[in-house]
Backbone bond lengths (Angstrom), bond angles and torsions (degrees), N, CA, C in turn:
res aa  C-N    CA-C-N  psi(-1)  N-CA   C-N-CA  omega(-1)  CA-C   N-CA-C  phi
1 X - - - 1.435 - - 1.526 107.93 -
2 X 1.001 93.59 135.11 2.087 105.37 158.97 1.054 124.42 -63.81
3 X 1.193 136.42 131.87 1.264 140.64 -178.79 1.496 122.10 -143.42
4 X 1.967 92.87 80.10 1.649 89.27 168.78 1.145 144.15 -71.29
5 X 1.249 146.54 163.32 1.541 125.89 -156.80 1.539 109.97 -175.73
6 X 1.079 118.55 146.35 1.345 141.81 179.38 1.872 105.00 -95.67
7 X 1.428 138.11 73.79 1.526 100.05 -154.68 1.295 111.49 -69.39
8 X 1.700 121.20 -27.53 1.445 106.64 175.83 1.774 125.45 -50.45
9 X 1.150 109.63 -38.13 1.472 108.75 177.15 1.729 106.63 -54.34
10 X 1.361 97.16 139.80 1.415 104.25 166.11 1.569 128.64 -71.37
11 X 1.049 101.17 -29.78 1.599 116.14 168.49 1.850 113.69 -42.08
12 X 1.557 84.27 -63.65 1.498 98.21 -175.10 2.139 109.81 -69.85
13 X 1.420 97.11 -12.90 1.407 96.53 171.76 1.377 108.51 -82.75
14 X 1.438 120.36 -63.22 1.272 126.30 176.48 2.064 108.61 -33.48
15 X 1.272 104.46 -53.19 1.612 100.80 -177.42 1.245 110.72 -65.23
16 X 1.320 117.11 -41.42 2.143 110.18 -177.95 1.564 94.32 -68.12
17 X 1.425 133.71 -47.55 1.594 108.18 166.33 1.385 139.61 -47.76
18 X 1.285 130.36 -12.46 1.270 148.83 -148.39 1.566 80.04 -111.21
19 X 1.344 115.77 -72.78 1.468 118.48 -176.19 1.481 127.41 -49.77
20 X 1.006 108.11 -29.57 1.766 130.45 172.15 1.484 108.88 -76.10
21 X 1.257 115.84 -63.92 1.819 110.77 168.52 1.644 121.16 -49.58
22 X 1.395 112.01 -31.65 0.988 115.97 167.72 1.879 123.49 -104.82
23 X 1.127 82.56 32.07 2.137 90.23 163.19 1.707 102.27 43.99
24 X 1.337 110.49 49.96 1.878 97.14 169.28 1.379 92.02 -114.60
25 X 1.059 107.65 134.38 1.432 122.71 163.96 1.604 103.00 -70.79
26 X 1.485 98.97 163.46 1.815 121.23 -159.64 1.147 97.21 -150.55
27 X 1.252 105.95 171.94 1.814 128.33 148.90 1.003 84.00 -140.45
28 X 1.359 116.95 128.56 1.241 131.87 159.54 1.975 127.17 -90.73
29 X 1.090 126.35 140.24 1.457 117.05 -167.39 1.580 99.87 -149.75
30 X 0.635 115.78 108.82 1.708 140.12 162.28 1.137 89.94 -34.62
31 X 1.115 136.84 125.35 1.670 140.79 168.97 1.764 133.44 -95.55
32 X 1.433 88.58 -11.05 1.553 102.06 161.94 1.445 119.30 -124.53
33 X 1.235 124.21 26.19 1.519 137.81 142.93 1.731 105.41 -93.98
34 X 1.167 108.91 -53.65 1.950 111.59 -179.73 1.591 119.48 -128.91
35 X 1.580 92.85 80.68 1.615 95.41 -174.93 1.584 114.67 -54.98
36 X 1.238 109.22 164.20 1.787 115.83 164.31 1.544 95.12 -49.98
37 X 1.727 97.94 145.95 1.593 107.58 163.91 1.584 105.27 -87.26
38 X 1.328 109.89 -176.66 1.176 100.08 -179.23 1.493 115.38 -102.09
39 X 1.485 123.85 19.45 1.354 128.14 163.09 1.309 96.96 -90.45
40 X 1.774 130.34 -58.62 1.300 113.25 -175.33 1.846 103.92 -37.61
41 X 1.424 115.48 -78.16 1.424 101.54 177.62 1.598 144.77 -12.67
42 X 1.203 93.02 -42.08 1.470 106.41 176.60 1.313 126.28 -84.00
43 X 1.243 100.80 -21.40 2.148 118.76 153.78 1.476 110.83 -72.69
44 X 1.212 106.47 -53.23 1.950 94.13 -172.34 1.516 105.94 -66.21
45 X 1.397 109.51 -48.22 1.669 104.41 174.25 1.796 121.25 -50.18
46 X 1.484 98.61 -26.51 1.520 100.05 -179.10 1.475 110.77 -90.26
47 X 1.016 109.49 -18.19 1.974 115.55 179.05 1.698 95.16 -77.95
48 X 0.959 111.35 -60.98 1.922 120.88 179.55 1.405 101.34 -48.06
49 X 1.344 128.79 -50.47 1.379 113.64 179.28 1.093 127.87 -53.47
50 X 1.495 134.66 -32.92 0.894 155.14 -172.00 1.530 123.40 -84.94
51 X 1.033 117.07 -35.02 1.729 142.87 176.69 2.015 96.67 -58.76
């Protein structure tokens, strides 16, 4: 799984803990050092449409 993230926000801390206690693997990506491109975009919007 992807895992974009803010790390200063607590939010985004609280969720990588949640994920860690519970053993899910991630990639984690700082999201305002390496934003989504805009093909990734155009996949998650197209997977969500569909769901």
């Amino acid at each position: 799984m992807l895992f974009l993230c803010y790390p200063k926000y607590s939010t985004c801390q609280k969720a990588k803990k949640w994920l860690d206690e519970h053993n899910i693997e991630y990639t984690e990506r700082h999201i305002a050092e390496e934003n989504p491109t805009y093909d990734e975009l155009k996949v998650w919007y197209k997977e969500r449409s569909i769901a």
